[in-house]
C-alpha positions as CSV (number, residue, x, y, z in Angstrom):
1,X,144.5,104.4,168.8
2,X,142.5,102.7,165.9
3,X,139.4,100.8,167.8
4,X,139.6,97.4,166.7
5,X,136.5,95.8,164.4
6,X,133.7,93.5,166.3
7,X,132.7,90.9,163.4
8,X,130.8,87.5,163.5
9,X,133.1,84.9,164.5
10,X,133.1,82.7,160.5
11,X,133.6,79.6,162.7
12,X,130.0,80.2,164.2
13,X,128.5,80.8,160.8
14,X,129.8,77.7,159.4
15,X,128.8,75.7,162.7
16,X,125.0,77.2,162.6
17,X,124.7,77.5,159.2
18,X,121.6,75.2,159.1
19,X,119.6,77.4,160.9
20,X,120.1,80.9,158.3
21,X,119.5,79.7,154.5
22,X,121.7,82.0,153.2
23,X,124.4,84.9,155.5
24,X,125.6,88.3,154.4
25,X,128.9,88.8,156.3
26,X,128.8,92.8,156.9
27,X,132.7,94.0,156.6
28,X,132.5,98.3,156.8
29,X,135.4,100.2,156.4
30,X,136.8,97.3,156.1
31,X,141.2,98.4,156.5
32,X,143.2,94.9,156.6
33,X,144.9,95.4,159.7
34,X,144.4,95.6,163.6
35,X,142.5,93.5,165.8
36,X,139.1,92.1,165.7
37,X,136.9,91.3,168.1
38,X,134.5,88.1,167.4
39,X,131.6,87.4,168.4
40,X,128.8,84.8,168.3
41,X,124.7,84.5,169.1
42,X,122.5,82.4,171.3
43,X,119.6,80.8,170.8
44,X,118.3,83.8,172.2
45,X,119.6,86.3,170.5
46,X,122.2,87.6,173.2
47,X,126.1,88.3,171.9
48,X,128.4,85.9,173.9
49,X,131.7,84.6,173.5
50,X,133.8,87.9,172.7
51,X,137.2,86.9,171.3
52,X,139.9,89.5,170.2
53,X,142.3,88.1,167.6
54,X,144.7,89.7,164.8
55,X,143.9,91.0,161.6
56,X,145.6,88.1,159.8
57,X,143.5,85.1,162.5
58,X,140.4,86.7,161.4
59,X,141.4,86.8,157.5
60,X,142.5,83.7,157.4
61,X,139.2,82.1,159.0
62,X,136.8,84.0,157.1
63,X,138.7,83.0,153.7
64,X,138.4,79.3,155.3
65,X,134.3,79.8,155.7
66,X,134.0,81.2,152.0
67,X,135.9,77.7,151.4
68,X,133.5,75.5,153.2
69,X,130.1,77.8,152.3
70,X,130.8,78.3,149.0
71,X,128.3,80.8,147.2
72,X,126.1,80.9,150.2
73,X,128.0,83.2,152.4
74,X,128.0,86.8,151.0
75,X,130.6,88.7,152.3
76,X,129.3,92.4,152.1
77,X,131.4,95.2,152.1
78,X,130.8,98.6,152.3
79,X,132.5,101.6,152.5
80,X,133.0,105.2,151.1
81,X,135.0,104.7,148.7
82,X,136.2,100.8,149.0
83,X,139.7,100.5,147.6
84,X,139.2,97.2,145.5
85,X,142.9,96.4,146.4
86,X,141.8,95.1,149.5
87,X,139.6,92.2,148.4
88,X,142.9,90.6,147.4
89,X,142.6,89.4,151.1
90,X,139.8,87.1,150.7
91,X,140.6,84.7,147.2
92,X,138.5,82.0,148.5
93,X,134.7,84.6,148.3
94,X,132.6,83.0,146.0
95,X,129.6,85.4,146.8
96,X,130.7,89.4,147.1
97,X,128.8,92.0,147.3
98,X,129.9,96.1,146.9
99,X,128.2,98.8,148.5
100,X,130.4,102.0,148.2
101,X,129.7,105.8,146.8
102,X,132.7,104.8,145.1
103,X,134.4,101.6,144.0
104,X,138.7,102.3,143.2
105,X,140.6,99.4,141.8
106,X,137.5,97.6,140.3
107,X,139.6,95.1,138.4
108,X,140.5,93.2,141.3
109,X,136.7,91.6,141.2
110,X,138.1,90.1,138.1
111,X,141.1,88.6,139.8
112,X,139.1,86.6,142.5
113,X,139.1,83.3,140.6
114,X,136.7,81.5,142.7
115,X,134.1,83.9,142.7
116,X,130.4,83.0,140.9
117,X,128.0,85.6,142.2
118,X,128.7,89.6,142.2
119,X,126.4,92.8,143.5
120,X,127.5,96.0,142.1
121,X,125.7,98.4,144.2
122,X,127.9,101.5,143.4
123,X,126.8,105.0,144.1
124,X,128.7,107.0,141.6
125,X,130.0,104.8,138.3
126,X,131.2,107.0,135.5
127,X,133.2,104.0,133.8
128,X,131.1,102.9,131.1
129,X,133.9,99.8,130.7
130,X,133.1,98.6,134.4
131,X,131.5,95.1,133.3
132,X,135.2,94.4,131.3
133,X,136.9,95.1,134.4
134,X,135.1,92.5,136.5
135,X,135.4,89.5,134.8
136,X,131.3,89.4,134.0
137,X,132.2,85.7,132.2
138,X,132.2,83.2,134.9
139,X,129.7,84.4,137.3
140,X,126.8,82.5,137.7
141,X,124.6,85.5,139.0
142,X,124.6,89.2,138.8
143,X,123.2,91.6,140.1
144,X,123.6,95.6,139.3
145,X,122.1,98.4,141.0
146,X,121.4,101.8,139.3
147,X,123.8,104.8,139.2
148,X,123.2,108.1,138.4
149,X,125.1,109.0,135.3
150,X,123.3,105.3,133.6
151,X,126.6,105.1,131.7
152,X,127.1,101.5,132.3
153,X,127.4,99.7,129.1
154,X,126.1,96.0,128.9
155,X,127.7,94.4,126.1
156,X,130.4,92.7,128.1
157,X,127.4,90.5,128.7
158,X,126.8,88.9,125.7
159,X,130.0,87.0,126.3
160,X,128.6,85.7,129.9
161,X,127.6,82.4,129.3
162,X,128.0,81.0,132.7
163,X,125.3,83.3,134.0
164,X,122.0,81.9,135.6
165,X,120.2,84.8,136.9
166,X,120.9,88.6,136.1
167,X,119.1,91.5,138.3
168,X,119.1,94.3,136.2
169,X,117.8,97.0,138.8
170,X,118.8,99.9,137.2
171,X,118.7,102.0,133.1
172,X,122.0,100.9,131.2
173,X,123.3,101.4,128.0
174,X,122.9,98.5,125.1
175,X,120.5,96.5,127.2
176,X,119.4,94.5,124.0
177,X,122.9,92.6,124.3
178,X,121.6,90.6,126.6
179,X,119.4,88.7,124.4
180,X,122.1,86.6,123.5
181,X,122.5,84.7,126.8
182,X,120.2,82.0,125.6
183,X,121.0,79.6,128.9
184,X,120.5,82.6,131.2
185,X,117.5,81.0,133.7
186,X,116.2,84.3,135.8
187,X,116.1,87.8,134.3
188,X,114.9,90.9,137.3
189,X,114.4,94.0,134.6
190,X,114.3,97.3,135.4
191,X,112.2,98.3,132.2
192,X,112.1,101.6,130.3
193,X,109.5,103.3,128.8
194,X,111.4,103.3,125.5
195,X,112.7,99.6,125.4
196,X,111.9,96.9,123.2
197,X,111.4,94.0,124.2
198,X,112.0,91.5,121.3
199,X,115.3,90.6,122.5
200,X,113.7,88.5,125.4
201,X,112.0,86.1,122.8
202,X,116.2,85.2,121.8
203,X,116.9,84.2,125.4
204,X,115.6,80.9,124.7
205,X,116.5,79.1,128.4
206,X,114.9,82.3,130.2
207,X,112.4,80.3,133.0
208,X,111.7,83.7,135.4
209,X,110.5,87.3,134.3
210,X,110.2,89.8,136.6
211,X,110.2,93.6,135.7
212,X,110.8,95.7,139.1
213,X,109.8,99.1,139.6
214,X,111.0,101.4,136.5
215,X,108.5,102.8,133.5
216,X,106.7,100.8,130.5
217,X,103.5,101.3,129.2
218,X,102.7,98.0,127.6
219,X,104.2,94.6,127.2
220,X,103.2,94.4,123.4
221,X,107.0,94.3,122.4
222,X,107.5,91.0,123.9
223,X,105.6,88.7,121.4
224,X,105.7,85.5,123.3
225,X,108.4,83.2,124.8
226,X,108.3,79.0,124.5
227,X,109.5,78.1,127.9
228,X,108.9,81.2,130.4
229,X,107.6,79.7,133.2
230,X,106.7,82.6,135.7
231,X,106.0,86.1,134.7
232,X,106.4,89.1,137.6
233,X,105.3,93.1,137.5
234,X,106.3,94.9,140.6
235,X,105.8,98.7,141.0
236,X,106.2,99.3,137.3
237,X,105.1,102.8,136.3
238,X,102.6,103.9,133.2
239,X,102.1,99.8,132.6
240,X,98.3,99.2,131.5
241,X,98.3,96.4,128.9
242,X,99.5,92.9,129.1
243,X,97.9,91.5,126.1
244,X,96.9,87.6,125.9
245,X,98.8,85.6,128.3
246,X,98.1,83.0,126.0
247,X,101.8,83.3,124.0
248,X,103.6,82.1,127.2
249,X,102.0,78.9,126.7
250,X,104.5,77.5,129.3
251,X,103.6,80.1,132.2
252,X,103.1,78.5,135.7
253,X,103.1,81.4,137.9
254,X,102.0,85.1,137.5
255,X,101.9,87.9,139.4
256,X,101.1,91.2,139.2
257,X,101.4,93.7,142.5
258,X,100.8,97.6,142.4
259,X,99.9,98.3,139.2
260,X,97.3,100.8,139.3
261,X,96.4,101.2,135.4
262,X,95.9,97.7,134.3
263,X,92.1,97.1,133.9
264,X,91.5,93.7,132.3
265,X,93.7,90.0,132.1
266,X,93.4,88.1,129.1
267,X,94.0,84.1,129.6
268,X,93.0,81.2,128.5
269,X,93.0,77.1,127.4
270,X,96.7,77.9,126.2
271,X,97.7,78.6,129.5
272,X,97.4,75.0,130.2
273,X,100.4,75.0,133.3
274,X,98.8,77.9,134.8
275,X,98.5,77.0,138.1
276,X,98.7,80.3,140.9
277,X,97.7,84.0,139.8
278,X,99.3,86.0,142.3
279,X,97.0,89.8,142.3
280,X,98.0,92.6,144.9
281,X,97.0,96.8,144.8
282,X,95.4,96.2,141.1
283,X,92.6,98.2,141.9
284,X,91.3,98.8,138.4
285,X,91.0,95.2,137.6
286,X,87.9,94.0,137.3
287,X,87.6,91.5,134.5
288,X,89.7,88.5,133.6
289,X,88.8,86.8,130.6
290,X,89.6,83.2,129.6
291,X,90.0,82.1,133.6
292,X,87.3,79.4,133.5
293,X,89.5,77.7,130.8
294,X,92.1,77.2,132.8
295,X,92.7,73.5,133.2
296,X,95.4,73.5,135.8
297,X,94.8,76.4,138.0
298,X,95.2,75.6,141.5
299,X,95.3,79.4,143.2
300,X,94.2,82.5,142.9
301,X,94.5,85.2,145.5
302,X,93.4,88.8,145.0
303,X,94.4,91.5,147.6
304,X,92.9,95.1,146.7
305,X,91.8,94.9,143.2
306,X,88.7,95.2,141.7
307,X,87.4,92.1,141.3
308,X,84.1,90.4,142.2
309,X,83.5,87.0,143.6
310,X,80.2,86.8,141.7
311,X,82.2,88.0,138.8
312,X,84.8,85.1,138.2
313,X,83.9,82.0,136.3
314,X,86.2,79.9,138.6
315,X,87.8,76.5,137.2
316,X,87.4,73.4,138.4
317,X,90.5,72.7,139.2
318,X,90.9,75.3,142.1
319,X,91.7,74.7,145.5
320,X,93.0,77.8,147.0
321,X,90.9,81.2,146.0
322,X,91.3,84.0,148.6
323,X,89.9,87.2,147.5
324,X,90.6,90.2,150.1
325,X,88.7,93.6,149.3
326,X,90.1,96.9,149.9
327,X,87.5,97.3,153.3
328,X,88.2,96.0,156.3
329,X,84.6,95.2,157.0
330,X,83.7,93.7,153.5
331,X,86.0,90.9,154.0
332,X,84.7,87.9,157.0
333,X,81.9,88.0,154.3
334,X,84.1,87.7,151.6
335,X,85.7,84.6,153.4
336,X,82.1,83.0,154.5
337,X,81.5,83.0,150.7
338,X,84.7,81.5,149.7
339,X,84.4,78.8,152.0
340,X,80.8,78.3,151.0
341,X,82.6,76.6,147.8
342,X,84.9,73.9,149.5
343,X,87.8,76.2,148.7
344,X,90.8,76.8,151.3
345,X,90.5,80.6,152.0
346,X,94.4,81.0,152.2
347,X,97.1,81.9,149.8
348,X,99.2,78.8,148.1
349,X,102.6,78.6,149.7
350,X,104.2,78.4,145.7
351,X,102.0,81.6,144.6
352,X,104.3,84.6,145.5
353,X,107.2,84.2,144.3
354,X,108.8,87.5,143.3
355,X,111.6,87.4,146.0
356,X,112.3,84.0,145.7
């Protein structure tokens, strides 16, 4: 006898939906048929309120969640291999995400006509004509996780106008094509050692750069963009030169967070809507030119690097400095001297930003 499925009852999600921002509705081995049993959560925590209903109750309030939700319920499946066939079920999602070694009947993705945001998390893709399949031209956000074989070829992009953010967390062939989705608002890169840049500077609406993880030595390719507004490195292997900061004249926000070559930033009056500097496991910085000319700066934290209080001609415009050394017992005097200077020893709310 098949044991039936125990789920989150979708009436409770849409009912409590003000206290999670966002909900990723797990489905696993997910088979469209036989009972389920729903379930809700108290206030603390504890499962109550088992119901058992059919295959075809649960479907058909689920599909009636994704209507009232919209793109802020996820529905997650994952399986080993999903058969795609079976997403037929839901043609309300809006938000879908696919977690599977293997992914059969891909095409159906492009057949769900309400749908606007899309994870491909895919274990083994050896269809370099996946983004075709999937109807990449009306989603609104997309994300794509690395597969082995890095056949997946990104030119069905070019054509995806409708897209607002794009997570590229992976290597991919014809990466460049991208560079002509000049509304595109958020762009996650997974760079490589070998990539140039320059097609960034074309995405002329691109607000958010953040390079995750992957290899790059410099950022010297990227010449400078008019409107980025926050600039990101996260994990990025080999990475030791930024270059001015100065040619994103429009930069609000940057951060930079284990990046163990990088010895020296270079800023300066041109960065006039800098306002946070966001520093974490940098230990080979020590100098930062140009940050005294900073007219709007109104943070700067620094957790494990190699700067010096004494070191840092601070800008008058700061309110929030916390500088945090690598030793536990170097760092109440670190504080004491920070709030020797009227500042708030703290980190600004707006300053980290990476997953946000």
């Amino acid at each position: 006898m098949t044991e039936p499925y125990t789920m989150f009852d979708p009436r409770w999600v849409v009912e409590n939906w003000d206290v999670p921002e966002s909900f990723g509705f797990n489905i696993p081995e997910w088979r469209g048929s036989g009972e389920v049993v729903l379930h809700r959560i108290n206030n603390e925590g504890e499962t109550t309120s088992l119901e058992t209903v059919s295959s075809e109750t649960f479907v058909g309030l689920l599909n009636e969640a994704c209507e009232a939700l919209g793109e802020r319920l996820c529905l997650y499946f994952y399986s080993q291999p999903l058969d795609g066939r079976l997403l037929h079920t839901f043609p309300r999602v809006q938000n879908l995400q696919v977690s599977a070694f293997d992914f059969e009947h891909p095409e159906v993705v492009g057949e769900l006509e309400h749908l606007k945001v899309f994870c491909h998390d895919v274990a083994f893709c050896d269809d370099a004509k996946r983004l075709e399949k999937i109807g990449v031209d009306r989603l609104k956000r997309l994300t794509l996780v690395e597969t082995p074989d890095r056949k997946l070829d990104l030119s069905p992009l070019a054509g995806a106008s409708e897209l607002e953010t794009l997570r590229l967390m992976g290597q991919y062939r014809n990466v460049a094509a991208i560079g002509a989705l000049e509304s595109l608002r958020e762009l996650v890169l997974y760079p490589a050692k070998k990539l140039d840049l320059g097609f960034i500077e074309d995405m002329r609406g691109l607000e958010v750069l953040k390079f995750a993880v992957g290899a790059m030595e410099s950022l010297e390719s990227l010449k400078g963009h008019a409107n980025l507004r926050d600039l990101s490195f996260e994990w990025v292997r080999f990475l030791s030169e930024l270059g001015d900061l100065q040619r994103f004249p429009a930069l609000e926000r940057f951060r930079m967070s284990d990046q163990s070559r990088v010895e020296e930033l270079v800023t300066g009056a041109r960065n006039a809507a800098l306002r946070h500097i966001w520093l974490g496991g940098t230990a080979k910085l020590e100098k930062i030119r140009g940050l005294g000319e900073l007219p709007a700066l109104e943070s700067f934290f620094a957790h494990s690097t190699g700067l010096q209080l004494d070191q840092l001609d601070l800008p008058a415009s700061l309110a929030y400095l916390q500088i945090v050394p690598k030793r536990m017992k170097e760092r109440p005097a670190a504080e004491a001297a920070i709030r020797e200077l009227g500042l708030r020893f703290e980190e600004h709310p707006d300053a980290n930003f990476f997953y946000k």
